[in-house]
KEPA-238049 format. One record per residue (C-alpha): residue number from 1; residue in one letter; x, y, z; chain. Coordinates in pm, whole numbers, plus 50000, padded with zeros to 5 digits. Example, Ala and Ser with C-alpha at 12.3 -4.5 7.8 and 13.67 -1.06 7.14 Angstrom:
<rs>
1/a/51230/49550/50780/A
2/s/51367/49894/50714/A
</rs>
This chain:
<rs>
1/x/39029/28794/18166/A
2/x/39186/28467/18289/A
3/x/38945/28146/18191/A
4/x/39172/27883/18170/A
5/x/38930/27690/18410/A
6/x/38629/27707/18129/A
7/x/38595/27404/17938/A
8/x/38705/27520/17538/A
9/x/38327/27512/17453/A
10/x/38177/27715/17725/A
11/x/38455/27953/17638/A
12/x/38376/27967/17296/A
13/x/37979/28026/17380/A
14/x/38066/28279/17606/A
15/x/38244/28533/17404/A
16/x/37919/28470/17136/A
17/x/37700/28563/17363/A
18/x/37686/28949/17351/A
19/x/37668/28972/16992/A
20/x/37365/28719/17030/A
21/x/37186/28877/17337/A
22/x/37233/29269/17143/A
23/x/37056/29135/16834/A
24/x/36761/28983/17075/A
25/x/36736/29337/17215/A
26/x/36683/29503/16923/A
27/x/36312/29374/16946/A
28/x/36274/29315/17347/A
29/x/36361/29538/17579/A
30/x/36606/29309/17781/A
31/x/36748/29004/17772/A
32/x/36994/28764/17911/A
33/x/37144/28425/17930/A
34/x/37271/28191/18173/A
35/x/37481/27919/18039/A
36/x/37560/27555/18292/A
37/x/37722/27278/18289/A
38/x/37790/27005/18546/A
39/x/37984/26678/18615/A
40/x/38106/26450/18883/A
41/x/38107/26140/19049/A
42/x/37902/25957/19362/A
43/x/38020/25689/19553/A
44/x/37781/25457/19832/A
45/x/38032/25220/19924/A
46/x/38025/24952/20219/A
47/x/38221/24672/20315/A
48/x/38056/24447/20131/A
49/x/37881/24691/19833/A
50/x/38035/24944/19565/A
51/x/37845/25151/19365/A
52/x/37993/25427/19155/A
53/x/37827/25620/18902/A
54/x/37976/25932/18706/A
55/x/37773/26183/18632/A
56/x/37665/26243/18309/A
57/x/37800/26590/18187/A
58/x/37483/26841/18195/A
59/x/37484/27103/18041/A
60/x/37282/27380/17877/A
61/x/37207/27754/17772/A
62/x/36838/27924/17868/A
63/x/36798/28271/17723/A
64/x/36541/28501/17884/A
65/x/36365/28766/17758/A
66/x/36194/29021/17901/A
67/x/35914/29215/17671/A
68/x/35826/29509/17862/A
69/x/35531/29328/18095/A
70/x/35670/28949/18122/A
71/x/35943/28679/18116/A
72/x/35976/28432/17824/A
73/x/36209/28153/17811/A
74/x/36381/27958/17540/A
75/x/36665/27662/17665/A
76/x/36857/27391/17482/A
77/x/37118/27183/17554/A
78/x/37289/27196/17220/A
79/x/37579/27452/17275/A
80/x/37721/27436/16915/A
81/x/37779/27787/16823/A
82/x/37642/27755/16447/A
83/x/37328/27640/16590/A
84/x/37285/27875/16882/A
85/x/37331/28168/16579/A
86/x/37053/28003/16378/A
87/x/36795/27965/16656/A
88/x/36899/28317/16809/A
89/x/36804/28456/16449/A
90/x/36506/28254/16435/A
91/x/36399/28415/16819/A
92/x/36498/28745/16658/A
93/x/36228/28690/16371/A
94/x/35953/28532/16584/A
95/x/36009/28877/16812/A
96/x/35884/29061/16570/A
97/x/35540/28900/16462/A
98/x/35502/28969/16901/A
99/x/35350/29303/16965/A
100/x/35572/29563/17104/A
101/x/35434/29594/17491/A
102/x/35491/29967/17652/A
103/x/35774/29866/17918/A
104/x/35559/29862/18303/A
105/x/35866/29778/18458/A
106/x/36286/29827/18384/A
107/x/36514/29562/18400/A
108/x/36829/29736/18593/A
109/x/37105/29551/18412/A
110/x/37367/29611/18664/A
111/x/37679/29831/18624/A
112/x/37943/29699/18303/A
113/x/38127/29385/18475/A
114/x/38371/29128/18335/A
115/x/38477/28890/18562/A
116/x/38579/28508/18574/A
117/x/38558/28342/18962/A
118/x/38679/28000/19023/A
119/x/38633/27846/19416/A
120/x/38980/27753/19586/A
121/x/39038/27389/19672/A
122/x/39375/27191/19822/A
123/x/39296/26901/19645/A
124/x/39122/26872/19316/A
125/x/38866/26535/19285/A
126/x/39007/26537/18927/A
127/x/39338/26454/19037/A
128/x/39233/26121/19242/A
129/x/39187/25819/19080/A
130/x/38860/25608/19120/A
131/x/39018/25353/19325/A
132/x/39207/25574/19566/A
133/x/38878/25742/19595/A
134/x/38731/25401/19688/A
135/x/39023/25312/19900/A
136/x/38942/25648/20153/A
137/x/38621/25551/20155/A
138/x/38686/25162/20298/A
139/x/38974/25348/20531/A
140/x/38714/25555/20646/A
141/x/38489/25281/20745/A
142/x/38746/25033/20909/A
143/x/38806/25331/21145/A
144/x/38503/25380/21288/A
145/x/38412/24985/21286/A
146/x/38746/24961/21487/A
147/x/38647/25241/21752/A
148/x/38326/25020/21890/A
149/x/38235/24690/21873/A
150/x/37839/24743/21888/A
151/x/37856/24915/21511/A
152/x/37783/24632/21281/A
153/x/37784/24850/20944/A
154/x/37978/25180/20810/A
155/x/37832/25331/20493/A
156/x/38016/25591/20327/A
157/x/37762/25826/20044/A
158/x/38058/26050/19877/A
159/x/37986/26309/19552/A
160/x/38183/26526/19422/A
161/x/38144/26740/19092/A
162/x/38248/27043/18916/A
163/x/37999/27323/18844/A
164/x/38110/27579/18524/A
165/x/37857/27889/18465/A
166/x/37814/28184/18253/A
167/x/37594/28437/18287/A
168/x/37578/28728/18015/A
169/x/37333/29070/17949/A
170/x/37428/29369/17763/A
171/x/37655/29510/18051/A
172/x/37760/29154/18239/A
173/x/38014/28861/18097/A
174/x/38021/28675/18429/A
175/x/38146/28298/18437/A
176/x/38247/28074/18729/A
177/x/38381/27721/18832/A
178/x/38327/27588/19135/A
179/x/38432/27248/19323/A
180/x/38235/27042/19539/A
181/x/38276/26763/19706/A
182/x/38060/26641/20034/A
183/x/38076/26286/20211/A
184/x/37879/26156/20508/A
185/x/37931/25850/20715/A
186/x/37677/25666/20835/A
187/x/37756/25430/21105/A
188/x/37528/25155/21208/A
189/x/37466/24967/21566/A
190/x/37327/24697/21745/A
191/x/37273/24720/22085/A
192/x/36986/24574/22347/A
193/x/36811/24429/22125/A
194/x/36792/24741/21907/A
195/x/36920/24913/21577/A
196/x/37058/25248/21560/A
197/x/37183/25501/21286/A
198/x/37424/25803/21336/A
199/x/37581/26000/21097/A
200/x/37902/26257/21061/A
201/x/37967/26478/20731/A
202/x/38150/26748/20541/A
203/x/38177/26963/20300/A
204/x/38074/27251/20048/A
205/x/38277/27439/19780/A
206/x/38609/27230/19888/A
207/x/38839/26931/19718/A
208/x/38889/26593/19816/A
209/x/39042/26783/20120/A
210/x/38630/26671/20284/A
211/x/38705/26344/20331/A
212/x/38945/26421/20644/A
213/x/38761/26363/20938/A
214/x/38866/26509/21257/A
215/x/38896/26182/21538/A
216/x/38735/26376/21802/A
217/x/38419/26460/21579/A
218/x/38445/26070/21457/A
219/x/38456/25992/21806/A
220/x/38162/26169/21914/A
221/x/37928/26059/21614/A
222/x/38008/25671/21805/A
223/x/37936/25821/22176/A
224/x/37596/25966/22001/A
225/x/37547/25648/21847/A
226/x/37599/25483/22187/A
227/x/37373/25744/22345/A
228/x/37083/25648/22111/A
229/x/37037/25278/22272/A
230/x/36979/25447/22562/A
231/x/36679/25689/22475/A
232/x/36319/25702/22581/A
233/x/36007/25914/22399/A
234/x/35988/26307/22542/A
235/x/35750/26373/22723/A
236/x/35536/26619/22545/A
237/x/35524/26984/22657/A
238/x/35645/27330/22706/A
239/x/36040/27338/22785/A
240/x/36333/27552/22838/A
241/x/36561/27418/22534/A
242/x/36903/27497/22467/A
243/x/36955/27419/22079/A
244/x/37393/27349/21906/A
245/x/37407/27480/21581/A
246/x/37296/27236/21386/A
247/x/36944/27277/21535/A
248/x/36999/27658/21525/A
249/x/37005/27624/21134/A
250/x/36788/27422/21073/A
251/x/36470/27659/21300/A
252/x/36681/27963/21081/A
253/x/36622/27772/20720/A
254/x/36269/27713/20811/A
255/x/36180/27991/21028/A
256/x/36259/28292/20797/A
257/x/36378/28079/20504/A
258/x/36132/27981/20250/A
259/x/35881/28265/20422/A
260/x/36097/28550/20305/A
261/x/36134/28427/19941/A
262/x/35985/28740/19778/A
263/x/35844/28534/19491/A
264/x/35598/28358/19782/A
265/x/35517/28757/19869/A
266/x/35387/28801/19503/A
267/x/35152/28503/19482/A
268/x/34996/28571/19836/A
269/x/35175/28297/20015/A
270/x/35392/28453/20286/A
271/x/35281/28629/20627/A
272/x/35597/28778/20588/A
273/x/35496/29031/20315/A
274/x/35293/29199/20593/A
275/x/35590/29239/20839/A
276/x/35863/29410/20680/A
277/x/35992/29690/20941/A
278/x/35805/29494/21223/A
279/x/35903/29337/21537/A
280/x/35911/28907/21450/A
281/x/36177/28822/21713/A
282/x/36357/28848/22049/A
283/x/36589/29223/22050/A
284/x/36881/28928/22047/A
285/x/36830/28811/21708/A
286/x/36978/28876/21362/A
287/x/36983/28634/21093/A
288/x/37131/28623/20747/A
289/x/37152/28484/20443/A
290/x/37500/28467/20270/A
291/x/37600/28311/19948/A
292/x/37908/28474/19894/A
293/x/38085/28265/20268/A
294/x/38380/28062/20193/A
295/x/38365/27710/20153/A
296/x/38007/27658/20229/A
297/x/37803/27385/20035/A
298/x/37551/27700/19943/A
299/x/37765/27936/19826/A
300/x/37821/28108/19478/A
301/x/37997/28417/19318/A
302/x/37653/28547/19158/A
303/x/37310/28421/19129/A
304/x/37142/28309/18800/A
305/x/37046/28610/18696/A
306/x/37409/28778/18713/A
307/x/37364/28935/19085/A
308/x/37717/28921/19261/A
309/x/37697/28687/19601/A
310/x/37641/28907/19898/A
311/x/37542/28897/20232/A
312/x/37156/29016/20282/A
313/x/37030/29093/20661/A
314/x/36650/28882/20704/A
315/x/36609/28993/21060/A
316/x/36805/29265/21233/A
317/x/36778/29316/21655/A
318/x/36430/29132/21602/A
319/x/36286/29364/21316/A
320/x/36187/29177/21045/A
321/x/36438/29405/20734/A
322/x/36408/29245/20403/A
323/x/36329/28965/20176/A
324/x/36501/28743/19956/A
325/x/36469/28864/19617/A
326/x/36472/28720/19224/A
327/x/36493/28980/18955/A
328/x/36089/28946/18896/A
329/x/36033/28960/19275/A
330/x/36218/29275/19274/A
331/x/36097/29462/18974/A
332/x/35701/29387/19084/A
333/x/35756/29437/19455/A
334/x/35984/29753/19392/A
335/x/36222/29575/19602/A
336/x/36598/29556/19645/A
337/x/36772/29301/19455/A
338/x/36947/29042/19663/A
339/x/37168/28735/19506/A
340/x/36879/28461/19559/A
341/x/36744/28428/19205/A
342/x/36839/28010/19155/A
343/x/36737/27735/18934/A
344/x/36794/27384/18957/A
345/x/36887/27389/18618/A
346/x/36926/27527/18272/A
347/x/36543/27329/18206/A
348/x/36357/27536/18482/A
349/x/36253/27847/18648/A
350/x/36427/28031/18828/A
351/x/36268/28126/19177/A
352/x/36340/28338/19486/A
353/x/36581/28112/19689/A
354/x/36809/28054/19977/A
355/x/37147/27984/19994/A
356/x/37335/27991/20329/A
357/x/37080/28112/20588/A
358/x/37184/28168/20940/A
359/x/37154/28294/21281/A
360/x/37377/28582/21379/A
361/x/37606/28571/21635/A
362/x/37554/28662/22041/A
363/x/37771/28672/22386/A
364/x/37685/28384/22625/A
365/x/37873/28082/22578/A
366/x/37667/27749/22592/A
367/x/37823/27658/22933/A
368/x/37632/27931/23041/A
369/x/37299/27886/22868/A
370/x/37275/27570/23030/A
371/x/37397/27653/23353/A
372/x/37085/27865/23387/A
373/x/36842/27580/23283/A
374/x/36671/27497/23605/A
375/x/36455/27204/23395/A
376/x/36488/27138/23018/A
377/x/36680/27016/22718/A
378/x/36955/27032/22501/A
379/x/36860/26977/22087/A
380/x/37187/26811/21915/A
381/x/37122/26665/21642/A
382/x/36819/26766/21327/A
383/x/36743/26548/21022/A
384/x/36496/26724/20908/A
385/x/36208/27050/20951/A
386/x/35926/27203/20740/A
387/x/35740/27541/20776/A
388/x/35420/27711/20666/A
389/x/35518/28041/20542/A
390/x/35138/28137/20546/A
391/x/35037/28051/20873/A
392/x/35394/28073/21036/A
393/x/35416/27699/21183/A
394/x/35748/27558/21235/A
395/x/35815/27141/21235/A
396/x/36149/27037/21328/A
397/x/36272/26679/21412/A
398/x/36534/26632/21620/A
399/x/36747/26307/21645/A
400/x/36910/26355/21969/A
401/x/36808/26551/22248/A
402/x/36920/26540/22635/A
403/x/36795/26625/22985/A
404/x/36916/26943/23203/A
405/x/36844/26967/23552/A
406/x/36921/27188/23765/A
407/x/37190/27367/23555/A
408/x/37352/27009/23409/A
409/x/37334/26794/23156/A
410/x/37214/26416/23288/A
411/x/37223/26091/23090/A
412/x/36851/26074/23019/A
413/x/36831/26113/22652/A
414/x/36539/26128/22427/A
415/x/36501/26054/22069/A
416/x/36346/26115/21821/A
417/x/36188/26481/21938/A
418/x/35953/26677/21735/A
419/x/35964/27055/21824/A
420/x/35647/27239/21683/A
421/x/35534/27593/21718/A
422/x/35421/27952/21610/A
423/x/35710/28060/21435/A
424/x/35725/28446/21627/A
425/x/35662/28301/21938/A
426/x/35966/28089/21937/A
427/x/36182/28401/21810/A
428/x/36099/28616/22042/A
429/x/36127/28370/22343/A
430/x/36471/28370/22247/A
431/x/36686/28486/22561/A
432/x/37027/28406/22483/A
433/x/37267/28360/22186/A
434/x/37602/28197/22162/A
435/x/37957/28341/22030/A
436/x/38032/28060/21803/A
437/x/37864/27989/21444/A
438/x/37844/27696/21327/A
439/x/37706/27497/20988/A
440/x/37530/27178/20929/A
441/x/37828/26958/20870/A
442/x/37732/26860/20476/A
443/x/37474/27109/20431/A
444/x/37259/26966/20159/A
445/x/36959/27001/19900/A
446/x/36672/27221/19923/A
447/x/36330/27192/19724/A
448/x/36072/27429/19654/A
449/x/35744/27227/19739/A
450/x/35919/26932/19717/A
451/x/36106/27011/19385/A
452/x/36380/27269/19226/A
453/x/36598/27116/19454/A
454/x/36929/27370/19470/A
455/x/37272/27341/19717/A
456/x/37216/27514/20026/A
457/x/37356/27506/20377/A
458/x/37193/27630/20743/A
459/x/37368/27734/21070/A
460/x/37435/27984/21355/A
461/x/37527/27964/21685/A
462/x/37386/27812/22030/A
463/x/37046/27938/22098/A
464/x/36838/27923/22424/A
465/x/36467/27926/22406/A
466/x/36139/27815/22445/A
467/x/35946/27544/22271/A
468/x/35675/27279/22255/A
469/x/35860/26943/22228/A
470/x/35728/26571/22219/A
</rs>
């Protein structure tokens, strides 16, 4: 099995590993361990600022074990193989002063897998030196200052990194590398009086490949920008809205995201525990969550607890189908596995989470949708959103919205534009769905009450619905 792409250590750990994990399981019934280390470096760079900081190489091993009725942890980040032996002896010995438990629940191990993944990228951060790093970035920001002489400021915010994992039980020897690299520029006006921000980004599991802007999109990030001077407040109230992708994602990610995290449906948290084979949406929608799509900031080859990447179906023709499941989720629930169990890090727990969550696709192109708006408006541009997965509320804040009358778009624009809600009735008033999928151009971090933050990403195509906006 190729693993050229392993630093030596990791390597090294990993072929230790299930001689250390069968001795553990001579006393506990299962066990495994996940194994992480990451590195990189983040630029914020202006014309008249620098900052660079590398990343300080983190990396660590957490075993868990499982003793017939519960989950205990032990994690380090001392990978020396002498002194993983001597504490995996000393976990050995502490096992048996525990009682043994009668097993309530099995651990399904999977079926016997050896595999090493590694994400494709055309060019390789490693291979770019700081200052030709730096010198894209100050490129970058000379040609938007150049396209409009109301932008006073360009800030570029660039990371990139490289992710190496390994995650091993008595039937899986799984490892990975994966590239990232993500960049957003942030472009800065003054116009009227007034001080506006607009932004442009991309991407995911890529190279320094990102940093290539297409002019058009670059272009329309400044005509946004110039839109903004122009907006008034919403007025509040019921509207036909017409919502591009990025707005699609972010009402998927909070609509049926963190509500159909299966570890929320064993503490009592999620509404959505009750509607599994019931009707939560229009006939028109299906949404997904994916982690194993190409390219996609989140996207993996297999969770953290050694569950290949694969697409799971949340909603399917408006019938809410299944949840996204961790490995304790699962086993208590008696539900399926899916490839959502995710920690931050090697330090903490690992939960029930996302990864890229989505909209499916529909027929009527977005001409169309708003062709049929007699009175209403089209949502361009989210920031941010936040949901209530017990009492199905929806928040979403939108950064640029504009008018349609009478089947046209018309230069009043509104900004900013809060769209609140009962989550199910904003499903099911959807009435039309677009052809085209697409993702939030950086994607970005996710946090689990405002913490185990993780790399996710949120799209889908054109939607048409109703909603309460102000």
């Amino acid at each position: 099995m190729e693993t050229n792409s392993l630093p030596a250590q990791l390597a090294e750990i990993k072929a230790e590993l299930p001689g250390m994990i069968a001795l553990l399981e001579q006393r506990m019934p299962y066990v495994s361990a996940l194994v992480t280390q990451e590195s990189g470096y983040s630029l914020r760079i202006d014309p008249n600022h620098e900052s660079i900081m590398e990343k300080s190489p983190r990396r660590g091993l957490v075993f868990s074990l499982f003793n017939g009725r519960y989950f205990q942890e032990w994690a380090t980040d001392r990978l020396e193989k002498d002194y993983l032996w001597q504490k995996v002896r000393e976990l050995r010995r502490r096992c048996e002063e525990y009682p043994r438990f009668e097993s309530r629940f099995c651990i399904e191990p999977g079926e016997r897998m050896e595999r090493h993944f590694e994400s494709v990228c055309q060019i390789d951060p490693d291979t770019i030196s700081l200052s030709d790093m730096v010198g894209a970035c100050l490129d970058l920001i000379e040609q938007v200052r150049a396209i409009d002489r109301h932008i006073v400021k360009v800030n570029v915010l660039y990371n990139d990194g490289k992710e190496h994992k390994i995650f091993v039980n008595r039937q899986r020897c799984l490892s990975s590398t994966q590239t990232i690299c993500t960049i957003l520029l942030v472009a800065i006006g003054s116009k009227h009086g007034t001080t506006q921000a607009n932004s442009i980004g991309s991407g995911g599991l890529q190279g320094f490949e990102a940093i290539k802007f297409n002019q058009v999109d670059i272009q329309e990030m400044v005509d946004d920008l110039n839109l903004l001077f122009e907006s008034k407040p919403l007025e509040p109230g019921l509207y036909d809205a017409v919502s591009m992708p990025e707005v699609s994602g972010i009402i998927a990610h909070e609509a049926f995201g963190h509500g159909v995290e299966t570890d929320m449906f064993v503490k009592g948290r999620a509404k959505a525990a009750d509607y599994l084979g019931k009707r939560v949406a229009s006939s028109l929608v299906d949404m997904y969550d994916d982690p194993s799509l190409t390219g996609q900031m989140g996207s993996y080859f297999f969770d953290d607890e050694g569950w290949l990447a694969a697409p799971t179906r949340i909603i399917e023709q408006g019938i809410l189908k299944q949840g996204l499941t961790d490995l304790r989720s699962a086993t208590v629930l008696d539900l399926p596995r899916t490839a959502n169990g995710r920690r931050e890090s090697f330090e903490r727990k690992v939960y029930a989470r996302m990864s890229n969550t989505f909209f499916g696709q529909g027929t009527t192109s977005v001409e169309e949708m708003i062709a049929g708006v007699d009175r209403g408006i089209l949502l361009k541009k989210s920031s941010s959103g936040m949901e209530d997965p017990k009492g199905w509320g929806i928040q979403v804040t939108v950064n640029l919205a504009r008018e349609i009358k009478a089947g046209k778009l018309t230069s009043k624009i509104f900004a900013p534009v809060t769209l609140t809600g009962y989550m199910p009735d904003l499903l099911n008033s959807i009435s039309q769905v677009g052809p085209r999928l697409g993702f939030m151009g950086v994607g970005g971090m996710c946090g689990k009450g405002h913490k185990e933050m993780v790399r996710i990403s949120a799209g889908g195509p054109h939607l048409r619905f109703q909603a309460r906006l102000g």
